[in-house]
SELUM-179383 format. One record per residue (C-alpha): x, y, z; residue number from 1; residue in three letters. Coordinates in nm, 2 decimals. Example, Ala and Ser with C-alpha at 12.3 -4.5 7.8 and 13.67 -1.06 7.14 Angstrom:
REM residues 2
<rec <1.23; -0.45; 0.78>; 1; 'ala'>;
<rec <1.37; -0.11; 0.71>; 2; 'ser'>;
This chain:
REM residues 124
<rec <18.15; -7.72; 2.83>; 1; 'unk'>;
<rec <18.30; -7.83; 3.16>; 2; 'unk'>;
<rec <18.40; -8.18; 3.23>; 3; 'unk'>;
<rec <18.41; -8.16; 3.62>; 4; 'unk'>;
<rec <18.64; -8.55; 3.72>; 5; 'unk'>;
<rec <18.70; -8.65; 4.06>; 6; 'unk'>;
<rec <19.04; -8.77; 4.08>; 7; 'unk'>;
<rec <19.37; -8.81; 4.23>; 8; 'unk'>;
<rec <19.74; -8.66; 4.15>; 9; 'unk'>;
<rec <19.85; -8.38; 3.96>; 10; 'unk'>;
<rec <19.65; -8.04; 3.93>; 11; 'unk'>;
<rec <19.84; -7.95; 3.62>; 12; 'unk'>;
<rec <19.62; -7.72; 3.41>; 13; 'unk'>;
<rec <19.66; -7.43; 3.15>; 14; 'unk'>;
<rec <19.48; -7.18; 2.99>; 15; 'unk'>;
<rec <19.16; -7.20; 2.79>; 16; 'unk'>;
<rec <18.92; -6.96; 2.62>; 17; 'unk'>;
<rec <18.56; -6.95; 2.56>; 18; 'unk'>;
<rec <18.34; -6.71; 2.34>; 19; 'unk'>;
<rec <18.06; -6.60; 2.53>; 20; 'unk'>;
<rec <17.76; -6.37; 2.48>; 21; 'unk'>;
<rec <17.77; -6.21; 2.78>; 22; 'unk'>;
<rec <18.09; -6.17; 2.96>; 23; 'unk'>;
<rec <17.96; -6.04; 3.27>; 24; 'unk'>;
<rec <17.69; -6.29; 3.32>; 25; 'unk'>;
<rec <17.95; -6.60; 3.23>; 26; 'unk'>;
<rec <18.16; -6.44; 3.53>; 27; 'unk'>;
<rec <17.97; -6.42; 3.74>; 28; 'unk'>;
<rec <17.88; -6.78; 3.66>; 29; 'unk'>;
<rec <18.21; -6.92; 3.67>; 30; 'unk'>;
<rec <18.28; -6.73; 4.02>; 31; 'unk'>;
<rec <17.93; -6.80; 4.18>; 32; 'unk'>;
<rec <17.90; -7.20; 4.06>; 33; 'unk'>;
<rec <18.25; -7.34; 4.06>; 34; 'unk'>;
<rec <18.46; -7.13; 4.28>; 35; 'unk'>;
<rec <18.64; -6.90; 3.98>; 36; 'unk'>;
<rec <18.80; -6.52; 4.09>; 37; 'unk'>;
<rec <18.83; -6.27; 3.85>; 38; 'unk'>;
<rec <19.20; -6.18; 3.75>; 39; 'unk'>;
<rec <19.06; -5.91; 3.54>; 40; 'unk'>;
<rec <18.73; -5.80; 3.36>; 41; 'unk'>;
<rec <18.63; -5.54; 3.10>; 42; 'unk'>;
<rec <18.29; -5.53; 2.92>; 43; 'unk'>;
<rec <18.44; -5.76; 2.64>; 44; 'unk'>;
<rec <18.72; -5.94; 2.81>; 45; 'unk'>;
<rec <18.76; -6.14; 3.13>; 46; 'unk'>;
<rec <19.07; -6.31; 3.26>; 47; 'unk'>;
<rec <18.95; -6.59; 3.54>; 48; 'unk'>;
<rec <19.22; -6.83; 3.76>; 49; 'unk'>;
<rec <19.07; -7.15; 3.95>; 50; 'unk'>;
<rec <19.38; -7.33; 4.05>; 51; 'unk'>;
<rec <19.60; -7.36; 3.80>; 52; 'unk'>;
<rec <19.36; -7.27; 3.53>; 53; 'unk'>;
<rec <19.32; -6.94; 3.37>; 54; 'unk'>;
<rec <19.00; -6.93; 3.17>; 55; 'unk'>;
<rec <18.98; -6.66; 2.90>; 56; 'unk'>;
<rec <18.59; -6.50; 2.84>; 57; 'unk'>;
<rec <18.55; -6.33; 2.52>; 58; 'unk'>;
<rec <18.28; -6.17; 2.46>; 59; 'unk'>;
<rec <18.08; -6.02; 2.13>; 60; 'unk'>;
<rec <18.34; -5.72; 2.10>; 61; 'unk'>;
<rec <18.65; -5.89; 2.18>; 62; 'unk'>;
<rec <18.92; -5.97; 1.96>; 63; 'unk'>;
<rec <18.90; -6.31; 1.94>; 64; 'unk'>;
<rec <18.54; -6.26; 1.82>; 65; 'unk'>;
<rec <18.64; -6.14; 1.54>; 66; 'unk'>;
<rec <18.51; -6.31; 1.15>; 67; 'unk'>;
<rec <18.79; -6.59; 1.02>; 68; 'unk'>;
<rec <18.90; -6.50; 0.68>; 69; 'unk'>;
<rec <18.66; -6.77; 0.58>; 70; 'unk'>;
<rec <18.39; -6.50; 0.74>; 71; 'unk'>;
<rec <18.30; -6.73; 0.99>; 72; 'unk'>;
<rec <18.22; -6.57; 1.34>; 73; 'unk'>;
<rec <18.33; -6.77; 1.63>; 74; 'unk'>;
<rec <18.06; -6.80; 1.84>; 75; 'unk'>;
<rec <18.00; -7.01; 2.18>; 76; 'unk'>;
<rec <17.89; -7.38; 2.28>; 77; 'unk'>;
<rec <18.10; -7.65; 2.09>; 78; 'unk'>;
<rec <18.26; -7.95; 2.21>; 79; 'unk'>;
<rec <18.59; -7.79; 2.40>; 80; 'unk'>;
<rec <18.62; -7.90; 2.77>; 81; 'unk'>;
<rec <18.83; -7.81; 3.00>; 82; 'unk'>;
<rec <18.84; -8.03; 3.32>; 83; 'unk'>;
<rec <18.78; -7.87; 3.71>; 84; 'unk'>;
<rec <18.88; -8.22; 3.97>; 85; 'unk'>;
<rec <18.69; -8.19; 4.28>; 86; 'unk'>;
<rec <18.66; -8.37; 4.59>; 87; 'unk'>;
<rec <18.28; -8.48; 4.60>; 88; 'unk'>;
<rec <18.14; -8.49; 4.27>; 89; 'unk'>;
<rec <17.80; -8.61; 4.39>; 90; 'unk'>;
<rec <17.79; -8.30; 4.65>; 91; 'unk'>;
<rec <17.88; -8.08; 4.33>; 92; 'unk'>;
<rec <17.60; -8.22; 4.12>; 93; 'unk'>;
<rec <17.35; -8.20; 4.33>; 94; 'unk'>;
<rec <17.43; -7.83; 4.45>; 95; 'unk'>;
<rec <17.47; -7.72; 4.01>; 96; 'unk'>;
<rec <17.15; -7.85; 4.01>; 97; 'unk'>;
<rec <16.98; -7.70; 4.28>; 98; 'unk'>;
<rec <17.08; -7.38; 4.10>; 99; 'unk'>;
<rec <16.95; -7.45; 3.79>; 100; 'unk'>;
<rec <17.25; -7.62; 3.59>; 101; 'unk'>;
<rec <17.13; -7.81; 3.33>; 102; 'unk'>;
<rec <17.37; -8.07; 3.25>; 103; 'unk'>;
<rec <17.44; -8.27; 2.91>; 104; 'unk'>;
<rec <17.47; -8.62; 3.07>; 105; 'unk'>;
<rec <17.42; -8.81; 3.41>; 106; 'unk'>;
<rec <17.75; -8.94; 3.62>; 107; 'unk'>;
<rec <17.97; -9.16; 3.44>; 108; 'unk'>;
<rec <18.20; -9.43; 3.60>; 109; 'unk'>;
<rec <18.51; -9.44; 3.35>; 110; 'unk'>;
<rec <18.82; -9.64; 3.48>; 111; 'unk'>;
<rec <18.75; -9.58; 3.81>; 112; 'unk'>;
<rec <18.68; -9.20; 3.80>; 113; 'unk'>;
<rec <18.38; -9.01; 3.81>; 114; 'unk'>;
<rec <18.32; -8.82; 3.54>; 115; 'unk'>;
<rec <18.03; -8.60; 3.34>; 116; 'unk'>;
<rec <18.01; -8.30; 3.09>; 117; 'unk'>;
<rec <17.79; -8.01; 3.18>; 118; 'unk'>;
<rec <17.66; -7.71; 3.00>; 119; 'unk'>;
<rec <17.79; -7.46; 3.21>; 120; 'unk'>;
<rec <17.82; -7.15; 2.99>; 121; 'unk'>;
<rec <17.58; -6.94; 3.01>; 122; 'unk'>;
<rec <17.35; -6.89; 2.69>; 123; 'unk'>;
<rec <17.23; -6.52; 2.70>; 124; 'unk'>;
């Protein structure tokens, strides 16, 4: 999931990875809906940068797909967020949705940000 704030200051961010389905589709995705480029992509691997964020995509082959010792398969969806700050969140939501973005919750007003959680990865 994506928690998508507007807000003010700092655009300090890190890097995060997802386990996805279908790597190719979650690209294109990230770099169609909310503005991602592609660092680098192979069938089970993409490496994407949106400001100071590089977001990992694994997909079924990758390593990090891989069964725990437990023999628990990592799999996507969950509660991990990253967070994307924009400059109209109301423009934003209204364009995701006009695409089809089906989002987990309305707008939230939370000390004086707006704020909401979407699901954004694609489910293939």
């Amino acid at each position: 999931m994506v928690a998508i704030v507007a807000h003010e200051g700092p655009k300090e961010m890190s890097t995060v990875r997802y386990i996805v389905d279908d790597v190719a589709d979650s690209v294109d995705f990230y770099v169609s809906k909310l503005g991602f480029e592609v660092e680098m992509q192979v069938p089970a691997f993409a490496s994407l940068v949106h400001g100071d964020l590089t977001l990992w995509l694994a997909g079924p082959r990758a390593s990090a797909s891989r069964p725990m010792l437990d023999g628990a398969v990592p799999s996507p969806g969950g509660w991990s967020r990253f967070v994307l700050i924009v400059d109209d969140l109301q423009a934003l939501v209204s364009k995701l949705t006009e695409d089809g973005v089906v989002f987990k919750n309305d707008i939230v007003e939370n000390q004086g940000a707006n704020r909401f959680c979407a699901r954004t990865l694609p489910v293939t």
